[in-house]
N, C-alpha and C positions, 0 to 999 in steps of 0.2 A: 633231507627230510625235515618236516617243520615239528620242532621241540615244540612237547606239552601240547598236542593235536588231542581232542576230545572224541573218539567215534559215536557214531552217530548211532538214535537209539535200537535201530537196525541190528547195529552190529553186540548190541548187549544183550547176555543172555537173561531168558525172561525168569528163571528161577536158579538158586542155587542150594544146593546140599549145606545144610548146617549143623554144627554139633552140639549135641544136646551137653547142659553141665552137668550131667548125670555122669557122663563119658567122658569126660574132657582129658580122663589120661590118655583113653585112644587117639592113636593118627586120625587127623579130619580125613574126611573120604575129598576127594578129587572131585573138581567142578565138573558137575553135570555136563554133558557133549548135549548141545541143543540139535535138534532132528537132524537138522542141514546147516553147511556154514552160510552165514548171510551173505545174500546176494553177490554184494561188493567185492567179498573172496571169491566168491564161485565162478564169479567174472574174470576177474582178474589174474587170481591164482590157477584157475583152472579150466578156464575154458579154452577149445582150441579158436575160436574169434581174438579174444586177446593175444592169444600165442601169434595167430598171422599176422595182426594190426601190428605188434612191436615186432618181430622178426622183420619186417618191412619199411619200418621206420630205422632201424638198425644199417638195415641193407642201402637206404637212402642214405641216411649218413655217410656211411661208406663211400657211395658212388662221390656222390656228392665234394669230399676231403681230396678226393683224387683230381678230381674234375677240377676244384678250386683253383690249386697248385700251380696248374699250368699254367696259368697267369698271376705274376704277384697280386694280389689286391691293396691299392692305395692305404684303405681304412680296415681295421679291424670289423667284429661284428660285435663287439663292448662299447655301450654308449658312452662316450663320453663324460667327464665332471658335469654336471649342471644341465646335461642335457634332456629336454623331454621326450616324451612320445609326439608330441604336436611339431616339434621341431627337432627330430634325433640328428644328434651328430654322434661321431665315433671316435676311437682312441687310435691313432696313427700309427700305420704296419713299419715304416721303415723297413729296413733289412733283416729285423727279427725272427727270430725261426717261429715256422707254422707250429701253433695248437689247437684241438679243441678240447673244451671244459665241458665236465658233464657233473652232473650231482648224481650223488652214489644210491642214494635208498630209492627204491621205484624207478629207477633210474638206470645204474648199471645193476642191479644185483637185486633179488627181491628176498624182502624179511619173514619168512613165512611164518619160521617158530615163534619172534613176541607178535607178530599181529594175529596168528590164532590164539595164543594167551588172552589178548587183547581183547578181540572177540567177545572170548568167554568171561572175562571181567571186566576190567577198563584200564585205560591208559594208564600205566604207572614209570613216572620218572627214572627210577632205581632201577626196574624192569626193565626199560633199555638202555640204562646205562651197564648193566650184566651184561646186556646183547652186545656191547659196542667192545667191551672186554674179552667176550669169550663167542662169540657167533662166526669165529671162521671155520670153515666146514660147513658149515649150517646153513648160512644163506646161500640163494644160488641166482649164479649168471641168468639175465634174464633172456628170453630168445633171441638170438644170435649175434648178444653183446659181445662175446669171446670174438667171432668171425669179425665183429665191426672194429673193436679197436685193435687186433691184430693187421688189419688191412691200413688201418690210418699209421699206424709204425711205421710200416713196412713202405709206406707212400713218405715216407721224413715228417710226421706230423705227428709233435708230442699228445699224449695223451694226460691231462691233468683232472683230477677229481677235484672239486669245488662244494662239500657239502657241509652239514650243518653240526655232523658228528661230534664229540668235544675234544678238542686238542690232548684235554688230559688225556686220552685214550687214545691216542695216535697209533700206536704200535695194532691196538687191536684191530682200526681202519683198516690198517695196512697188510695184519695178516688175510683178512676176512677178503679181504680185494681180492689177493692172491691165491688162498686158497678156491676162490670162486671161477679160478681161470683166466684172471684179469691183468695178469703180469704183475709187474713192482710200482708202486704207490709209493713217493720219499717222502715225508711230511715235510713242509717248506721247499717243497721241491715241485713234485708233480701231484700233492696232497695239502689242500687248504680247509680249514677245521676253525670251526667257532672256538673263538677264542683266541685267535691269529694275531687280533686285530682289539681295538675298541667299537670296533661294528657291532658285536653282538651277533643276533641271528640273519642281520643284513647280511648280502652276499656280495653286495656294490665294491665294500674296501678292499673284499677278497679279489673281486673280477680286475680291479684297479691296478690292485699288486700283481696279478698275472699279466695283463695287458702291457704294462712298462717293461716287463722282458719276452713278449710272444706275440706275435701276432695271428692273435685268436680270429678262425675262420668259423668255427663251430662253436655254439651253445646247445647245450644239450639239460632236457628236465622233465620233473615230471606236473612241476608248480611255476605257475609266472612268474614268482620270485626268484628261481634260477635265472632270469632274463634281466630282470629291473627290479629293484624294491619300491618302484615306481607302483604298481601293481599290487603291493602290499600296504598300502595305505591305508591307516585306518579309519580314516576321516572321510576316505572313497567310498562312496555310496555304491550298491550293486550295480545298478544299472551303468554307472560312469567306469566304471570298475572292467562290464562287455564293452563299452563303446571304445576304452583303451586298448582292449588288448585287441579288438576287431578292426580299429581305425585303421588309417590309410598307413601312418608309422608303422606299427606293428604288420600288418598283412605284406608289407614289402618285405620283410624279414622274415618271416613264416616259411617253413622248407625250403629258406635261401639263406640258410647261415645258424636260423633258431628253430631248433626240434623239439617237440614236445610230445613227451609219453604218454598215453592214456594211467590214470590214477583214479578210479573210483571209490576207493579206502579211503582219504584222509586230504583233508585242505581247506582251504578257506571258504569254500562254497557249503562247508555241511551248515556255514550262519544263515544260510538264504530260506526265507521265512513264500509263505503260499503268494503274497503279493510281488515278490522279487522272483518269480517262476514264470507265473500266470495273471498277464494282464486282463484287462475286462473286457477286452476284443475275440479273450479267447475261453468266455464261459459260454457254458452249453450242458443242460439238461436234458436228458431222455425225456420223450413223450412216453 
């Protein structure tokens, strides 16, 4: 999940309950429930379209780890040191035992409780760093993540989580995985946490460090950053930004090694402004 994400003004509610200083010994009354949840939950948390898109991407996965196997593959599906999207090379399977890497939030497991919080207020740091502490039970398996990496096990193919969570709160990743259905998470083992590393929220040093003892067949995400921090550039312009992830590099990698989850809640496209959407080919006024 990408730390310190802003939702978008959609997802803020448009009024909130205040307490008068007349009152102020009372308990504040509870944020308003706005009519409906915005869109972006409704989609994604709750619609059954979302439920078959990921249950099917899950199921792909699946198939797909199994089908790998049967033939070693040369190269991993982790690019390389230095390498680009214009010219991807990849990090060398040797005899290493099979993985795949997924990112945990949107990913394997979905955060219901701080992103309706979130919703109703706004992003707060502290807010899910409580969730990263105490959110197991709470979050849940997202469709047929249990069924997918049960079958990828059960085929000899590690399962390791790759996300942005904070290392100080390891243990809570690790219940939260577990209690979700997801089996056992060992931090520095089959659990890689910001903070690992001097990377930061990169995931590159993490992919790095897994790749030198695995030979990763699977990427799994729900942000292009789980792929490359190639993609997370900030000096990449929108449009260069689609032509990467769509180029010939990337599209040969697309449900042949790298999965991507639908995520309408939260990521780097909420900065994309009316001219980075819709270009001038495609205005049009009613008569």
């Amino acid at each position: 999940m990408k730390r310190g994400f802003a939702l978008t003004g959609a997802l803020l509610l448009a009024g909130c309950a205040s307490t008068p200083a007349e009152v102020a010994t009372t308990p504040p009354p509870a944020p308003a429930e706005a009519a409906k949840p915005p869109a972006q939950l409704q989609y994604l948390y709750g619609s059954p379209e979302a439920a078959v898109v990921v249950r099917a991407t899950n199921a792909r996965i699946a198939d797909y780890g199994v089908w790998r196997i049967k033939e070693r593959p040369k190269d991993s599906v982790v690019l390389a040191a230095g390498a680009t999207m214009d010219a991807p090379t990849f990090e060398p399977c040797g005899n290493k035992p099979f993985a795949a890497v997924f990112d945990a939030d949107e990913t394997l497991i979905w955060n219901l409780g701080p992103m309706r919080h979130f919703a109703q207020t706004a992003y707060d740091p502290k807010v899910w760093d409580q969730w990263e502490k105490t959110g197991a039970g709470k979050a849940k398996a997202m469709p047929g993540s249990v069924e997918m990496v049960n079958a990828l096990r059960a085929a000899g193919i590690a399962v390791i989580a790759n996300t942005n969570r904070s290392a100080v709160n390891a243990k809570g990743s690790e219940d939260t995985l577990r209690a979700a259905g997801l089996g056992e998470f060992k931090h520095g083992e089959t659990l890689f946490l910001m903070g690992d590393d001097a990377g930061g929220s990169s995931k590159d040093p993490r992919r790095a460090t897994i790749a030198s003892k695995f030979c990763v067949i699977i990427l799994g995400g729900d942000q292009l950053g789980d792929f490359s921090q190639q993609f997370n550039d900030k000096a990449l312009p929108a449009a260069s930004r689609m032509v990467l992830a769509t180029g010939a590099g990337a599209s040969a990698l697309w449900d042949k090694g790298w999965f991507l989850f639908p995520n309408p809640v939260y990521g780097p496209w909420e900065k994309l402004g009316w001219g980075d959407i819709f270009s001038t080919d495609s205005e049009w006024e009613p008569k």
